[in-house]
C-alpha positions as CSV (number, residue, x, y, z in Angstrom):
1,X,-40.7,90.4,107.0
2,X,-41.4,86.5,108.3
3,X,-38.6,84.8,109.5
4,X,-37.5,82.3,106.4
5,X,-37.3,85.8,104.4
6,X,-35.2,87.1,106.9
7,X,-33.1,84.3,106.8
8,X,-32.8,83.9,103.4
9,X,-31.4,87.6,103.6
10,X,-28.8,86.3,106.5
11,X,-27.5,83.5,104.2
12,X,-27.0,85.8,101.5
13,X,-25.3,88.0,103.3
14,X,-22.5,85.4,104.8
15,X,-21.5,84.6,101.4
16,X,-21.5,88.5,100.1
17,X,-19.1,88.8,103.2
18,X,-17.1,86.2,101.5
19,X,-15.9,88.9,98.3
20,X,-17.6,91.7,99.6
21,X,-14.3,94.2,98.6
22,X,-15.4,93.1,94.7
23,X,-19.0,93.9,96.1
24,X,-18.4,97.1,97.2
25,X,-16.1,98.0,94.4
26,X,-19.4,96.9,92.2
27,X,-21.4,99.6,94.3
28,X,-18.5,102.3,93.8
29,X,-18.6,102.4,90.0
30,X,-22.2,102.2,90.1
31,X,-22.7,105.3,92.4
32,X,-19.7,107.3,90.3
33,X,-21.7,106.2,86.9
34,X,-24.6,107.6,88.5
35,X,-23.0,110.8,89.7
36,X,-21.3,111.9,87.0
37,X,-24.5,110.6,84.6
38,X,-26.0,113.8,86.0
39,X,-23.5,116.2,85.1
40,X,-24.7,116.6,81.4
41,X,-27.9,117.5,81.7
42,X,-26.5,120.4,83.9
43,X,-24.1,121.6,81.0
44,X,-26.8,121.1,78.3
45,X,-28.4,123.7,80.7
46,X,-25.3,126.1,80.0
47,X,-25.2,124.9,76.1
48,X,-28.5,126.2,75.8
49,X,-28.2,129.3,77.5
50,X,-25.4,130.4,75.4
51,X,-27.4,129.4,72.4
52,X,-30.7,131.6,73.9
53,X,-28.1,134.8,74.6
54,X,-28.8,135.7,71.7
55,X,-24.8,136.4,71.6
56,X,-23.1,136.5,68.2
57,X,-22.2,132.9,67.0
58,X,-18.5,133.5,66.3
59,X,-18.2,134.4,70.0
60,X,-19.7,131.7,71.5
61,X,-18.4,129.0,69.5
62,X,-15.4,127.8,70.8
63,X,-17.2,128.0,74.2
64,X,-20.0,126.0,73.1
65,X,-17.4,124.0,71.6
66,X,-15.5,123.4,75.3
67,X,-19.3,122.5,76.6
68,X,-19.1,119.5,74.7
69,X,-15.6,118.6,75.2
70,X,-16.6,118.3,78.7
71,X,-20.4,116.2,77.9
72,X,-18.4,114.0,76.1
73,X,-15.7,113.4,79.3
74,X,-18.3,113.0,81.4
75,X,-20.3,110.2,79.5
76,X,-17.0,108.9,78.5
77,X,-16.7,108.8,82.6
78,X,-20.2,106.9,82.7
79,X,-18.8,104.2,80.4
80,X,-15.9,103.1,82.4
81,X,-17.7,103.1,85.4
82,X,-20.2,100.9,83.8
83,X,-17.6,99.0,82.4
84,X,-15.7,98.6,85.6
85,X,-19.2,97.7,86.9
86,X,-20.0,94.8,84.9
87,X,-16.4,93.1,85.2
88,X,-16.6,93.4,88.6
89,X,-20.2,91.7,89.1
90,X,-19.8,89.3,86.5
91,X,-17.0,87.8,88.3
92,X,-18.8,88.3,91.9
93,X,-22.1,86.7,91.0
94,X,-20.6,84.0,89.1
95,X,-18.9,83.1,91.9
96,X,-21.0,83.5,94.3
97,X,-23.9,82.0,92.5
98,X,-21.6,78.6,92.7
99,X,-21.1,78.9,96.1
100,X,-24.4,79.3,97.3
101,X,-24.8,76.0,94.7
102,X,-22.1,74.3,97.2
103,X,-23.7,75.1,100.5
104,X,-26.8,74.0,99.4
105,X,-25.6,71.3,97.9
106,X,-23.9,70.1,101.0
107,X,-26.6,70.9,103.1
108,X,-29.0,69.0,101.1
109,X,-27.4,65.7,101.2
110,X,-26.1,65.9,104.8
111,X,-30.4,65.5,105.1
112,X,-31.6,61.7,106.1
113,X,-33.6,59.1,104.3
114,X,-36.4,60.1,105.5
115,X,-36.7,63.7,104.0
116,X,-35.8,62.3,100.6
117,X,-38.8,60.0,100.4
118,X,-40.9,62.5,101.2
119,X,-39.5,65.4,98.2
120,X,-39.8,65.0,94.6
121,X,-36.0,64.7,93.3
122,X,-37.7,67.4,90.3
123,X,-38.7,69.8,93.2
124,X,-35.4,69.4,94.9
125,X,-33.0,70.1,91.9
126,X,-35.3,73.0,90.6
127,X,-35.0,74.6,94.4
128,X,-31.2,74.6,94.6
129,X,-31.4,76.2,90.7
130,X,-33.7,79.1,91.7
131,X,-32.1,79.5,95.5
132,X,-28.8,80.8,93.4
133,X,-30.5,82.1,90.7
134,X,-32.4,84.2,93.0
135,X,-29.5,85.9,94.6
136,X,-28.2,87.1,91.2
137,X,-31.6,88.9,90.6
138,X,-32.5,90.1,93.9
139,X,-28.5,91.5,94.0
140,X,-28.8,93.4,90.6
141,X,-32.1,95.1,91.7
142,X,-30.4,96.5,94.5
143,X,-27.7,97.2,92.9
144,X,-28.8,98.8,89.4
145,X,-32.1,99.4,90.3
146,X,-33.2,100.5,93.7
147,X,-29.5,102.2,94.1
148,X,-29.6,104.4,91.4
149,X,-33.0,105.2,92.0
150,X,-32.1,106.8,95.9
151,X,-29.0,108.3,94.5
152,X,-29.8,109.5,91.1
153,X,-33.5,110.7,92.5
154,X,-32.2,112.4,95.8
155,X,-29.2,114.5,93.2
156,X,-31.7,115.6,91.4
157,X,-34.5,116.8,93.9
158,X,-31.3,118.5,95.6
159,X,-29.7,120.1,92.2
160,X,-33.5,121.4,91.0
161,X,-33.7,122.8,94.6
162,X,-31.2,125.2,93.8
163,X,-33.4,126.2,90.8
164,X,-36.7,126.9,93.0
165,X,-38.1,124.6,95.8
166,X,-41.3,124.1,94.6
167,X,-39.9,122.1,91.6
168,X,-38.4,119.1,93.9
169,X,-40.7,119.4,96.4
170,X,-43.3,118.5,93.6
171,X,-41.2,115.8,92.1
172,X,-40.5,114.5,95.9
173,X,-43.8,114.0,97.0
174,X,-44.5,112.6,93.6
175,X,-41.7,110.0,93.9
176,X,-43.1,109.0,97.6
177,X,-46.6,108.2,96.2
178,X,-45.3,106.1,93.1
179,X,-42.6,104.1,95.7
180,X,-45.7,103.6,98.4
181,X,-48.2,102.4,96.2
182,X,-45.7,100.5,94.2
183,X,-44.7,98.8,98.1
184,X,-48.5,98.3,99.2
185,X,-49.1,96.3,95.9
186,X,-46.1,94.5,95.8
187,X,-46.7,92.9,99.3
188,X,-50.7,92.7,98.4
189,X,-49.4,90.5,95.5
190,X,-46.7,88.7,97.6
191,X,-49.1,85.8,98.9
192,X,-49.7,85.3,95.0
193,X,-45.6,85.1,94.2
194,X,-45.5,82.6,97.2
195,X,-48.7,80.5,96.0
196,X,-46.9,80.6,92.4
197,X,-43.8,79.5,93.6
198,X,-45.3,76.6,95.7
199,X,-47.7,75.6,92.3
200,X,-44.2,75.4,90.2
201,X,-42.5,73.3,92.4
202,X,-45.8,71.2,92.7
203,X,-45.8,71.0,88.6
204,X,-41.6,70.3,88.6
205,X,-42.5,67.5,90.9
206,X,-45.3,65.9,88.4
207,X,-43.6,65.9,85.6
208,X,-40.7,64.5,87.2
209,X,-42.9,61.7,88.9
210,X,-44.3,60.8,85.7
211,X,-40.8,61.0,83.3
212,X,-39.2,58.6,86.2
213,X,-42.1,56.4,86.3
214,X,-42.8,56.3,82.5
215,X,-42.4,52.9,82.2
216,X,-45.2,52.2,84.4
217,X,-47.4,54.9,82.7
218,X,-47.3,53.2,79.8
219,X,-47.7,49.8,81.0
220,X,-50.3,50.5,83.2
221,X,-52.6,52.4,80.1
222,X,-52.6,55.6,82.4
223,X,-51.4,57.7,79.5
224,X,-54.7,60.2,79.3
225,X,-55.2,60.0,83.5
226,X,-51.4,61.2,84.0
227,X,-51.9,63.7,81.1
228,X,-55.5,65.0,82.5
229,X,-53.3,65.2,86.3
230,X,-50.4,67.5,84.7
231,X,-52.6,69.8,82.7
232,X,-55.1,69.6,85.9
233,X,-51.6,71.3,88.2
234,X,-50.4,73.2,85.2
235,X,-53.7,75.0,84.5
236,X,-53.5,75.8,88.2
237,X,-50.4,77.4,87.8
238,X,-51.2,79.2,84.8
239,X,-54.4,80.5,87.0
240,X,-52.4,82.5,89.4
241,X,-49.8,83.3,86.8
242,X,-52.9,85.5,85.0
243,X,-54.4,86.9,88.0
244,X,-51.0,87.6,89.3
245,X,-49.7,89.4,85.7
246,X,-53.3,91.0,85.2
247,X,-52.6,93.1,88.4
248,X,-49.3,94.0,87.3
249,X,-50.8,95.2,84.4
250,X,-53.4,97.4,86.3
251,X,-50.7,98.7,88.3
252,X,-48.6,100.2,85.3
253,X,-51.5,101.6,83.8
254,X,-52.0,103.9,86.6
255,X,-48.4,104.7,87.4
256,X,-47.9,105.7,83.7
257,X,-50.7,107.8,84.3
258,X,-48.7,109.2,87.1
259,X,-45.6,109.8,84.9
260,X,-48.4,112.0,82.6
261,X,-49.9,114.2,85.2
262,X,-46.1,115.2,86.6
263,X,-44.4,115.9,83.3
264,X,-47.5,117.9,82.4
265,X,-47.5,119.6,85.9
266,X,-43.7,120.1,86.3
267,X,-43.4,121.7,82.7
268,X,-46.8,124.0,83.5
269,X,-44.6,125.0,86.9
270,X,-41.6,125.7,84.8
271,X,-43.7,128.0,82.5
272,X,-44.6,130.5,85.2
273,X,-41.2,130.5,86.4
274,X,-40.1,131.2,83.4
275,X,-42.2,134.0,83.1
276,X,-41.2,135.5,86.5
277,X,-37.4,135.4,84.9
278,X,-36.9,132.5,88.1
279,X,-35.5,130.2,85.1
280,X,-34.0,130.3,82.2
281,X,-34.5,128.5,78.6
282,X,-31.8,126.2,80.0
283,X,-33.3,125.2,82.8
284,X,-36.2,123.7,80.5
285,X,-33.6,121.2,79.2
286,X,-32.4,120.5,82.9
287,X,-35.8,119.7,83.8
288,X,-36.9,117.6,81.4
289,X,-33.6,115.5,81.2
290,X,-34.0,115.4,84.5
291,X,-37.4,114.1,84.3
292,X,-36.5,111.5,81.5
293,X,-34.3,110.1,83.9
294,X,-36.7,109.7,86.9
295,X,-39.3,108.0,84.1
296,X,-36.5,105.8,83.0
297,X,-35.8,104.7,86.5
298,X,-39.2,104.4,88.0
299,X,-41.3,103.2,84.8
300,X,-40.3,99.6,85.7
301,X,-40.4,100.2,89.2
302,X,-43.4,98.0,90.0
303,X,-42.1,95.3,87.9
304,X,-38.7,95.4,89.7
305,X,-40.4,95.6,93.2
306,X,-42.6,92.1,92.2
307,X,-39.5,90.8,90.6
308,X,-37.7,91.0,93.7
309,X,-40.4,89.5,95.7
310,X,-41.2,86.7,93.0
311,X,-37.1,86.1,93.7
312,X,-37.7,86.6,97.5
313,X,-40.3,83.4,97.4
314,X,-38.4,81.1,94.6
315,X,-35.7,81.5,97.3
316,X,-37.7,81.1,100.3
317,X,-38.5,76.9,99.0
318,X,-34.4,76.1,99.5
319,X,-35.1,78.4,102.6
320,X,-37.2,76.0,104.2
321,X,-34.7,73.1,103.9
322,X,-32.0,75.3,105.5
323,X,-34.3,76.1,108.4
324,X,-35.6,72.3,108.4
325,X,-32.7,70.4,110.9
326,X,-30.9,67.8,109.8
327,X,-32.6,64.4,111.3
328,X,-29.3,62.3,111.8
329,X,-26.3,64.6,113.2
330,X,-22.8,63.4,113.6
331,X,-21.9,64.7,117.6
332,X,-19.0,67.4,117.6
333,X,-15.8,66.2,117.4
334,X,-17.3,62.7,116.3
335,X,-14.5,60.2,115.9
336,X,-14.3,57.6,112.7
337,X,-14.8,54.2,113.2
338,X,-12.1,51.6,113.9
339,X,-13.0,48.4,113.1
340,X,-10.9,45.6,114.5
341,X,-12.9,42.2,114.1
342,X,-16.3,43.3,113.2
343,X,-18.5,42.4,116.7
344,X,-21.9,44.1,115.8
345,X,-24.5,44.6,119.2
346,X,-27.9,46.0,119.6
347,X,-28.6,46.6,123.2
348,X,-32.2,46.9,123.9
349,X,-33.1,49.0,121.1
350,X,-36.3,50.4,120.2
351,X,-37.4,51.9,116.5
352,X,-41.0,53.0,115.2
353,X,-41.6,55.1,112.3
354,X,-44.5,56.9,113.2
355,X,-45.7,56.6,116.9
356,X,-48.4,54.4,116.8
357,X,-46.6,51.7,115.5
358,X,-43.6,50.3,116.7
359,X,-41.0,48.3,114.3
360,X,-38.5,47.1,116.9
361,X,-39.1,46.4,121.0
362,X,-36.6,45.5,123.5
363,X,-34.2,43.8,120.5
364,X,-30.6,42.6,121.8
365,X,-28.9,40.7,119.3
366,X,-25.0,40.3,118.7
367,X,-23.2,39.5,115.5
368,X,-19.9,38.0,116.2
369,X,-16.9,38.9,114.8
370,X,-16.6,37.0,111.1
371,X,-19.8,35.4,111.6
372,X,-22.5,35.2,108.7
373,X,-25.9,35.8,110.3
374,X,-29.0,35.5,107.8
375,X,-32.3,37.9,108.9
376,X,-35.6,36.1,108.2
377,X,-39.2,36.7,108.5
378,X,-42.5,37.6,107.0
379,X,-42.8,40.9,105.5
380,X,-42.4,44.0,108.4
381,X,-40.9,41.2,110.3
382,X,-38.4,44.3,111.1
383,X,-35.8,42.9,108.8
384,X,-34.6,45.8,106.8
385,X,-34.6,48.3,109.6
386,X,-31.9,46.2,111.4
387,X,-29.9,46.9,108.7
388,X,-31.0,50.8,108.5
389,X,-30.2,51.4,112.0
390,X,-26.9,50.1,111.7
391,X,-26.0,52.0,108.9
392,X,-27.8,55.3,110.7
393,X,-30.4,55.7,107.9
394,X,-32.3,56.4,110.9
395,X,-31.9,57.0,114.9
396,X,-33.0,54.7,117.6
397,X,-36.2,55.6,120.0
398,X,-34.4,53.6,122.6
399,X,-31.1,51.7,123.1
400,X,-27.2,51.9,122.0
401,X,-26.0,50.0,118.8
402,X,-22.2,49.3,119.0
403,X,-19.7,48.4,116.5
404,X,-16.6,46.9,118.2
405,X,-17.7,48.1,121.3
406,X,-17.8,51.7,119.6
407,X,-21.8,53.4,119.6
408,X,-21.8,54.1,116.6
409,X,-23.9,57.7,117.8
410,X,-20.3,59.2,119.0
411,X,-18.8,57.9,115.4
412,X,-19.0,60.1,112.1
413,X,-21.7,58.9,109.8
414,X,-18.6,59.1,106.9
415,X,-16.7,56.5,108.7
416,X,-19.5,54.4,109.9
417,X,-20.6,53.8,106.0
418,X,-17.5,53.4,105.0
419,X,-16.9,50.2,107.0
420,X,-19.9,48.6,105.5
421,X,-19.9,47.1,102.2
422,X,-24.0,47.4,101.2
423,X,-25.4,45.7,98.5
424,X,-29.1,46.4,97.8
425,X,-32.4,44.3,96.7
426,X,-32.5,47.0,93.8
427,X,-29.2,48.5,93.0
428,X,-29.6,51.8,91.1
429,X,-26.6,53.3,89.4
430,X,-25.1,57.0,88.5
431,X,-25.9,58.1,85.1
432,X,-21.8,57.6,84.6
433,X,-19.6,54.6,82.9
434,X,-19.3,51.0,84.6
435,X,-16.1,52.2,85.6
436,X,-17.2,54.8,87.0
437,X,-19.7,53.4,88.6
438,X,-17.4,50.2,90.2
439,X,-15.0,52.1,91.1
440,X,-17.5,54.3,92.9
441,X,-16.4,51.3,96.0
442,X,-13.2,52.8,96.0
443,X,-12.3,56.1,94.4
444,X,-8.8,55.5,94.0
445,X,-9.2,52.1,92.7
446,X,-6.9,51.3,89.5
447,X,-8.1,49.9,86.0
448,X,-6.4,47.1,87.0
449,X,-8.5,46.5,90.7
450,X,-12.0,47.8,88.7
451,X,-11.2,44.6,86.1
452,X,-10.4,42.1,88.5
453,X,-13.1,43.2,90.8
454,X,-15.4,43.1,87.7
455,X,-14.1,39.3,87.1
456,X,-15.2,38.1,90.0
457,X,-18.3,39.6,90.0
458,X,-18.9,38.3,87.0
459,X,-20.0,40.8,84.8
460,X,-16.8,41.4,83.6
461,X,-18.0,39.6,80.6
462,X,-21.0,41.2,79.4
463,X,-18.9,44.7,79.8
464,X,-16.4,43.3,77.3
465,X,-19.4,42.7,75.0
466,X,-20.1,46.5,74.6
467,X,-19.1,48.8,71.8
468,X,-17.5,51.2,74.3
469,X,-16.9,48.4,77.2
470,X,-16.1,50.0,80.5
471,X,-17.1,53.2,79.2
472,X,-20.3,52.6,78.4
473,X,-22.7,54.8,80.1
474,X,-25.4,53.1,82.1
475,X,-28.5,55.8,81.5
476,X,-30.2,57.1,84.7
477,X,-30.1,54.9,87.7
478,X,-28.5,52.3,85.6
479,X,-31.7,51.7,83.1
480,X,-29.3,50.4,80.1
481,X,-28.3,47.1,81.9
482,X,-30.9,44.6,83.4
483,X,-31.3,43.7,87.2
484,X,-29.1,41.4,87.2
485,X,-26.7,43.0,85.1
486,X,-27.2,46.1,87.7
487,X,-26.9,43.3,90.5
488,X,-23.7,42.0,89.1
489,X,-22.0,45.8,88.8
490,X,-23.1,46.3,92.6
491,X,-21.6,43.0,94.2
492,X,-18.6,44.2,92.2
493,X,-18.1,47.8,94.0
494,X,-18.9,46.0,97.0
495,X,-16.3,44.0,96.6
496,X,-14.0,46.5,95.2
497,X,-14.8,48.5,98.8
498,X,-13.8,45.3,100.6
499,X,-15.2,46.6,103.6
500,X,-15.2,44.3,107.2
501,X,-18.9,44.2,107.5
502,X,-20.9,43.4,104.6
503,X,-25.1,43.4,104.3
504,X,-26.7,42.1,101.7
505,X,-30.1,43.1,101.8
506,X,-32.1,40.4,99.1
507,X,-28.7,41.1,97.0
508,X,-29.7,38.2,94.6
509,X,-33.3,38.2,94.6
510,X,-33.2,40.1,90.5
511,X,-31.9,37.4,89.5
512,X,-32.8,34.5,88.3
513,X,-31.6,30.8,89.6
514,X,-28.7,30.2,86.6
515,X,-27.8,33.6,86.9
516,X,-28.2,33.2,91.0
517,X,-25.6,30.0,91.3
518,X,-23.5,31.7,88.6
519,X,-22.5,34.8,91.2
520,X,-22.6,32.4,94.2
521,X,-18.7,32.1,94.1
522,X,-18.4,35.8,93.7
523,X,-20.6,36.2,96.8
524,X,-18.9,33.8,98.9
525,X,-15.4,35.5,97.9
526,X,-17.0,38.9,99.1
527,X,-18.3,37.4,102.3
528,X,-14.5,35.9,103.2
529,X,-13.3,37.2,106.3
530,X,-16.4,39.5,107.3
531,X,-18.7,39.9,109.5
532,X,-21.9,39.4,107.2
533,X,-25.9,40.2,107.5
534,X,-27.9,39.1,104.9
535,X,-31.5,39.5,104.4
536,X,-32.9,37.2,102.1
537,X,-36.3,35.6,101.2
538,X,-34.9,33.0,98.9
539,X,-34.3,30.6,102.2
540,X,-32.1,28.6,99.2
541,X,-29.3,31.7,99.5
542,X,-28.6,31.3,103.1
543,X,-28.7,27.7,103.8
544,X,-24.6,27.8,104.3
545,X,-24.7,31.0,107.0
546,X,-23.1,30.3,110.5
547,X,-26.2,31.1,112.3
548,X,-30.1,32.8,110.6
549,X,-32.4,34.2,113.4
550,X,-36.0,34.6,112.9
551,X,-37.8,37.5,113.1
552,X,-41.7,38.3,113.7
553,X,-43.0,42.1,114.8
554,X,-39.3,43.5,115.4
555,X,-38.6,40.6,117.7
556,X,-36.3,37.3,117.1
557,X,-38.6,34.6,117.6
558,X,-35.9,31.5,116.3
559,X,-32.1,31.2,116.0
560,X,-29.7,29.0,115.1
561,X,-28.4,27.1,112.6
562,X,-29.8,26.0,109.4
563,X,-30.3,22.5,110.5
564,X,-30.9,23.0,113.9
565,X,-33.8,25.0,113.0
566,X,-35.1,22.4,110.9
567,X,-34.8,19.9,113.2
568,X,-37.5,21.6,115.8
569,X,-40.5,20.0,115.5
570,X,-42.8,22.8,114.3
571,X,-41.2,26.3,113.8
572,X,-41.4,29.6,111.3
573,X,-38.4,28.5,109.9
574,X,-39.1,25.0,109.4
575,X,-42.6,26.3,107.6
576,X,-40.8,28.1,105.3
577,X,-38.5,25.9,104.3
578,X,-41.2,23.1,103.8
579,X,-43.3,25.5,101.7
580,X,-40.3,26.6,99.8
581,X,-39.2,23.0,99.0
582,X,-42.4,22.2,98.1
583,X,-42.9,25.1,95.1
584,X,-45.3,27.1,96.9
585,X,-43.4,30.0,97.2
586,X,-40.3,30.4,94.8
């Protein structure tokens, strides 16, 4: 067993501990159904008897009659347990299929930044399905399966003991061969379910690549080559499906074979005990009942081992993000954030993605309580990861970032993010209504505060516009409304959050210059009273901040004023704006 199996088991186990009394009162009715499901084959034994006695029918009647009063109370028996049964796990799986659901959801998003840009959201979603749908197959194969295999299979070796020794001892070493060679295959074939598993996740993940990206597929004629790519990963899939299905097939072949050679043996055993007056035309009945049984339980045996493996490995993919730490961790006991004025600092902090190349060196900068500071610079100037360490989308290498002289390390991530007020270059939206959607700024928000945060936002007029207004559902990530209409609904729930610190990172670079001027007083009513970053290409969006620094390689290379910076005699800044003016660059 490797360790993610083993711990795929553990975390299984923690939530069974969480109902196990409905468990185990699962496992009861199924062992009593099981029991008492062997108790008519042992008075068809005496029915038949009677009926071979050769006794006159009018005085065996009313005892044959009794017989089946008591077959009858038995299966009757094996109904209600089942019943019971089935209630029981119905309600225990349900449940606990949701709550397995839960953790992983939680654990999931409690991962950083960085480990969703490196997973298809497809491969993600269909993980947490099969991780809980998993546990509800690999939990009825132990419990309906392999259970009432040992129990049922053990009773009967014992009970056909009492008949002669020979007969279980046959059927005993018969059942170890099936179960060994049924375990050798299954884990032979294992590496196949965990190559299968790993292929379906890679298909989920291309088809969801190309269904979120279908605008570009079509725009960009790739059509045929994105069709050629998913039948290229889904004929590799249906590859080890085959060989992996074709052995299973192999497999039953010889185990029914199996199944032949014991009835035939068993019955030929019976015949010369029979005629040695060891056991009696009843005992025929017992044994082949008997035998039906152990058929009916082990003719799917194979399939039931590989379907608890196949489970074993869809599991063992949501495994693997259990197992994989979370990359940004709030300390124990983290307090939230108080924000008093809004003083940001970075103290000598140091950032590289990978380690050959560094992003940010040595950087000190402080943003002053209230004070509108604009971020500027060529592309990988180091801009946007200001902004992503301060909001802990990532760690620092080096250094300590404060918030109101707070590091915001020894601060929960919760309360961190929810004194910033973030609008995006690209906003993307829930698949919910705009109100939804705004008031997604502030959860408790009124109609009221959604509409008047809506006015002065600005798109409080094209929502009245719509058929169903404010609930009109936006499609995924917002694709019914335009960029700037997207834009518009994001300054909106900014402003509806009214958070103390506010970054705008290239918040009104979708839209165009009409539409641009049209939000301006919107975003200069957000920005009142804050302490404000904003990141911003369009040098004609930050001309009115308190102070812009420059930034080149993760360093600040110019800072100061608007006009101050223009009045240096050659500078980035001044370059910029010149070229900018001029039409060069729009």
């Amino acid at each position: 067993m490797n360790r993610l199996t083993k711990k795929t088991y553990q975390i299984y186990w923690q939530h069974i501990k969480k109902h196990k009394w409905v468990w185990l009162l699962t496992i009861l009715s199924l062992v009593s159904a099981a029991c008492i499901g062997l108790i008519p084959p042992l008075l068809y034994k005496e029915f038949f008897d009677i009926l071979a006695s050769g006794k006159p029918a009018d005085t065996v009647t009313a005892e044959l009659f009794s017989i089946l009063g008591f077959i009858f109370l038995a299966w009757l028996g094996v109904w209600a347990c089942w019943r019971a049964a089935g209630f029981l796990n119905s309600y225990f799986q349900t449940t606990t299929k949701r709550n397995l659901s839960n953790t992983s959801f939680a654990y999931l998003h409690k991962h950083s930044f960085r480990f969703f840009h490196d997973d298809f959201v497809g491969s993600l979603v269909k993980k947490v399905n099969r991780f809980s749908n998993s546990f509800s197959t690999i939990d009825d194969i132990l419990k309906f399966d392999v259970l009432s295999i040992i129990i049922e299979v053990t009773a009967i070796i014992i009970i056909l003991s009492f008949r002669d020794i020979r007969l279980s001892l046959g059927i005993l070493v018969w059942v170890f061969v099936v179960l060994s060679i049924n375990y050798w295959f299954s884990q032979f074939k294992l590496k196949y379910d965990f190559k299968r598993s790993e292929l379906n996740s890679k298909t989920t993940g291309v088809l969801a690549d190309t269904i979120t990206n279908q605008e570009n597929v079509k725009l960009f004629a790739q059509y045929e080559q994105e069709k050629k790519r998913f039948f290229d990963v889904s004929t590799e899939l249906r590859d080890i499906r085959l060989f992996a299905w074709n052995l299973g097939e192999i497999f039953e072949a010889i185990q029914v074979l199996l199944m032949i050679f014991l009835e035939i043996g068993v019955v030929y055993l019976a015949i010369g005990l029979w005629a040695d007056g060891t056991i009696s035309i009843g005992d025929f009945v017992l044994i082949q009942a008997y035998l039906i049984r152990i058929f009916h339980k082990l003719w799917s045996i194979g399939r039931t081992i590989r379907r608890f493996y196949e489970a074993v490995a869809d599991a063992q993919e949501m495994t693997e993000i259990f197992d994989t730490p979370h990359e940004i961790k709030d300390r124990r006991k983290a307090k939230d954030l108080v924000v008093s004025g809004g003083e940001i600092s970075f103290d000598r902090v140091y950032f590289s993605y990978h380690k050959t190349r560094k992003i940010v060196a040595d950087l000190s900068i402080t943003f002053r309580p209230g004070e509108r500071v604009a971020l500027v610079g060529p592309s990988g100037a180091g801009k946007s990861t200001i902004v992503k360490l301060l909001l802990r989308q990532f760690d620092v290498s080096r250094g300590k970032i404060y918030v109101d002289g707070q590091k915001i390390t020894e601060v929960s991530q919760e309360s961190l993010r929810s004194q910033i007020g973030f609008v995006p270059q690209d906003s993307i939206l829930f698949h919910r209504t705009l109100f939804e959607n705004i008031r997604y700024g502030k959860p408790d928000a009124t109609k009221e505060e959604v509409i008047e945060a809506s006015k002065l936002a600005h798109c409080h007029e094209f929502i009245n516009e719509l058929p169903e207004k404010y609930e009109t559902s936006v499609g995924e990530r917002g694709v019914k409304l335009s960029g700037g209409e997207r834009q518009r609904v994001a300054i909106a729930r900014a402003i509806l959050k009214n958070a103390p610190i506010l970054v705008l990172d290239e918040a009104t670079s979708s839209l165009d210059s009409e539409s641009e001027a049209f939000i301006q007083d919107a975003l200069d009513y957000l920005m009142k009273d804050k302490t404000v970053i904003v990141i911003a290409h369009r040098l004609s969006t930050i001309m009115k901040m308190d102070r812009i620094l420059v930034l080149d390689h993760g360093a600040i290379i110019e800072d100061g004023s608007h006009k101050k910076l223009l009045k240096k005699r050659s500078g980035v800044y001044k370059r910029l704006w010149k070229l900018q003016a001029g039409g060069f660059i729009g």
